[in-house]
N, C-alpha and C positions, 0 to 999 in steps of 0.2 A: 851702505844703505840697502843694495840689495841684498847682501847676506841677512841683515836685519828683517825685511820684509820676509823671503823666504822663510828665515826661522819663525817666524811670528807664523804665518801661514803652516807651517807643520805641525808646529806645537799646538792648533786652534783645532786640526786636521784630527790628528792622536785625539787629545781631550773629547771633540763631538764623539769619535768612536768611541772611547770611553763609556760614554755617556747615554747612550743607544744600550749599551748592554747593561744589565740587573744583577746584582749582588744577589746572592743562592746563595743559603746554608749549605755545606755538605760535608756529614761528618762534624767534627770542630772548627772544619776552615769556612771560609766563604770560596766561593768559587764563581766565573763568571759564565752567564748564558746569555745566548742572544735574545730578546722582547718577543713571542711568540701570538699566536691565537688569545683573543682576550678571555675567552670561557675554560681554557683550559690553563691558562696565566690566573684567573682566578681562583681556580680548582685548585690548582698549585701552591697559591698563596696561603689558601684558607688552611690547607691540608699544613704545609712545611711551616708557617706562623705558628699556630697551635701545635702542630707535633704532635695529630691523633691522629693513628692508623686506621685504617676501616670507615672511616667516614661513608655514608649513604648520600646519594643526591639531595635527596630531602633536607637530610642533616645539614648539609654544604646550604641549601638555598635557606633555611633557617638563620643561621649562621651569619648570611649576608644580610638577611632581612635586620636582625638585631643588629649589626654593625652600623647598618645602613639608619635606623633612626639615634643608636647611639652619638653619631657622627652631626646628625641632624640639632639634634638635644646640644652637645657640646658645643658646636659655633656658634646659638643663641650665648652660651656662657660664657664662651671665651671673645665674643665682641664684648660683651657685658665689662668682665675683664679686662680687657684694653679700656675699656672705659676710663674705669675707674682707675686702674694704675695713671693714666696719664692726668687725672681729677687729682691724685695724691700727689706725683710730682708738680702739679701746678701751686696745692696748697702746701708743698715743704718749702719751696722756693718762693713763696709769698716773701713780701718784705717785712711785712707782721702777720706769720704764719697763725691760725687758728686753729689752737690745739684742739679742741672740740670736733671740730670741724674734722680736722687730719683724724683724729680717732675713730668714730663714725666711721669715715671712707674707710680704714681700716676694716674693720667689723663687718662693714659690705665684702670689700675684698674676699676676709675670712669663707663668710657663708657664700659667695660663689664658690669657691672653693670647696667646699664641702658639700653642693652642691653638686659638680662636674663629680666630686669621689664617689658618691652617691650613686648616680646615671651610669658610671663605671661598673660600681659593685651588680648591681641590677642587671647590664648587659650579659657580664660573668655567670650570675645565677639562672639567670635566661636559655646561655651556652649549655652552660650544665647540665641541665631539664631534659634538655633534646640528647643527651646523649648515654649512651649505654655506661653497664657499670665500669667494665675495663677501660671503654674510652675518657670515663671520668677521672678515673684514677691518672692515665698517661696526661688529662690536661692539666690535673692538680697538681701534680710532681713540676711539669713545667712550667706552670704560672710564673713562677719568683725569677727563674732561667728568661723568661717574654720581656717582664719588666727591665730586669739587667742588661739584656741586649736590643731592645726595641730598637734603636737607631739600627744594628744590622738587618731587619727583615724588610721586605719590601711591602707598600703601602696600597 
């Protein structure tokens, strides 16, 4: 019983540490750092996310700003979204579903959806506005690289 506890307590020990430190792009690998200064943890972010060199402050707090209502924009949506996903599994599992019904909530789904891509593209073209020609080109080339690995960069 106490080697169990023990173990349980290390392995909880390891994970928190874990946990504490932030996944870094670096190169092709990820690599790990410890949680730093939040202004310069953001610097960091915005710079190593997009993967444009040279960035200006200006540019950086642009950047944030358009993130910052993108992000605002999209939770109206994606409550939205939960919505209705959970309206649609209420109407499949009806006992005498309402095809009509189900379709519609469909069609909603859809145009949220298109919607949140919408608020995206915008955000992107936004990005782009603020920045010089070289720096446009290195975000373009990596766009499709962001979408692919998005679960690796940090938030």
């Amino acid at each position: 019983m106490k080697k169990t506890v023990l173990f349980c307590f290390i392995f909880s020990s390891i994970f928190s540490f874990l946990q504490a430190q932030e996944l870094v792009p670096f190169g092709n690998q990820l690599s790990r750092r410890p949680v730093s200064n939040i202004d310069t943890k953001r610097d960091f972010i915005i710079t190593k996310k997009y993967n444009i060199p040279g960035l200006t402050e200006e540019q950086t707090e642009k950047m944030s700003e358009f993130k910052l209502k993108e992000k605002k924009q999209l939770l109206k949506i994606k409550n939205q979204l939960a919505e209705k996903k959970a309206r649609l599994h209420s109407l499949q599992t009806a006992d005498k579903p309402d095809m009509k019904e189900i379709y519609k909530n469909i069609d909603e789904i859809a145009g949220l959806i298109a919607q949140e891509m919408k608020i995206k593209s915008d955000c992107i073209q936004q990005i782009r506005a603020t920045l010089t020609e070289e720096q446009r080109i290195d975000f373009d080339l990596n766009l499709e690289e962001r979408k692919l690995n998005k679960s690796n960069f940090p938030k």
